[in-house]
C-alpha positions as CSV (number, residue, x, y, z in Angstrom):
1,X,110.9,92.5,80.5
2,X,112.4,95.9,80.2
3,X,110.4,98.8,82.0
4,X,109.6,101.8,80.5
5,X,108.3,105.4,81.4
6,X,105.4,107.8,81.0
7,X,106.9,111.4,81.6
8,X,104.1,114.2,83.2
9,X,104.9,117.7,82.9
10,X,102.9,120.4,84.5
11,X,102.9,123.9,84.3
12,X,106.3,123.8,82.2
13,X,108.0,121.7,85.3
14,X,108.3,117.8,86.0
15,X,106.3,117.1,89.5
16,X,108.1,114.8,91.9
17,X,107.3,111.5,92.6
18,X,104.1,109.5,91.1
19,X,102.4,112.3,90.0
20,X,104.9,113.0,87.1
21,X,106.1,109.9,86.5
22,X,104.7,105.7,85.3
23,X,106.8,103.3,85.1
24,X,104.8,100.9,82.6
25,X,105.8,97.2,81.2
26,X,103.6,98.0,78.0
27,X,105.5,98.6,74.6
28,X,102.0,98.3,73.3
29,X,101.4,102.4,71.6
30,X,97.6,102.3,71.6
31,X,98.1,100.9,75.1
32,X,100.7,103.3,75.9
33,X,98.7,106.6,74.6
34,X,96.0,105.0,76.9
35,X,97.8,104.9,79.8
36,X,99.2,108.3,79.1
37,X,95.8,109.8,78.8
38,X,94.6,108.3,82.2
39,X,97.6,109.4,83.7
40,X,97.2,112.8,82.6
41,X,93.7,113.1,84.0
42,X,94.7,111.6,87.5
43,X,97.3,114.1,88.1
44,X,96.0,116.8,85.9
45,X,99.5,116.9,84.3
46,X,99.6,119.2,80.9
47,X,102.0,117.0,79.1
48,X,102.7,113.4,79.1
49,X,105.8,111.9,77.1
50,X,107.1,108.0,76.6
51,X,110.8,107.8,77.5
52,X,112.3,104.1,76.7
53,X,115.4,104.6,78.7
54,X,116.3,106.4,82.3
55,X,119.5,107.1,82.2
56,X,121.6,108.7,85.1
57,X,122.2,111.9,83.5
58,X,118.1,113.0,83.4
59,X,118.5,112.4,87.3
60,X,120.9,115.0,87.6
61,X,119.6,117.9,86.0
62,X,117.0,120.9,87.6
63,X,113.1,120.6,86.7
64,X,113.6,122.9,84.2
65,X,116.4,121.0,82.3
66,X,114.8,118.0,82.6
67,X,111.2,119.2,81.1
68,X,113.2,120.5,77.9
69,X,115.0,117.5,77.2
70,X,112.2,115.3,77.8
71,X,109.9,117.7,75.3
72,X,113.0,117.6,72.4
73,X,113.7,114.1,72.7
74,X,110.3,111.7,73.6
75,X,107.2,111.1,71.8
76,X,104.5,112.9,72.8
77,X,101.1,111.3,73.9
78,X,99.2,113.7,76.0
């Protein structure tokens, strides 16, 4: 089963580590959103986004870069 990711942005940045990202197994979307919301509250992120795929490139761009590709190309749950 193929993972997938919740995204957390906060305060227009990415935060390192757990607190800005999920991984999740779901594919589920009311599941998803649900997840999304509880992960937003835990880490009291602004923003929360579903990405499907992880691919190298996201890993080497700045915080910056990274929050405003996430925001133009993710769906949007929190």
């Amino acid at each position: 089963m193929r993972k997938t990711y919740l995204i957390g942005i906060k305060k227009g940045v990415h935060p390192c580590g757990n607190s800005g990202t999920l991984v999740t197994r779901y594919k589920a979307q009311y599941k998803l959103k649900e997840i999304a919301q509880r992960f937003a509250v835990m880490y009291e992120l602004d923003e929360v986004y579903y990405l499907e795929r992880y691919p190298q490139k996201l890993c080497e761009m700045d915080g910056i870069e990274f929050a405003n590709y996430i925001r133009q190309n993710c769906k949007r749950y929190v």
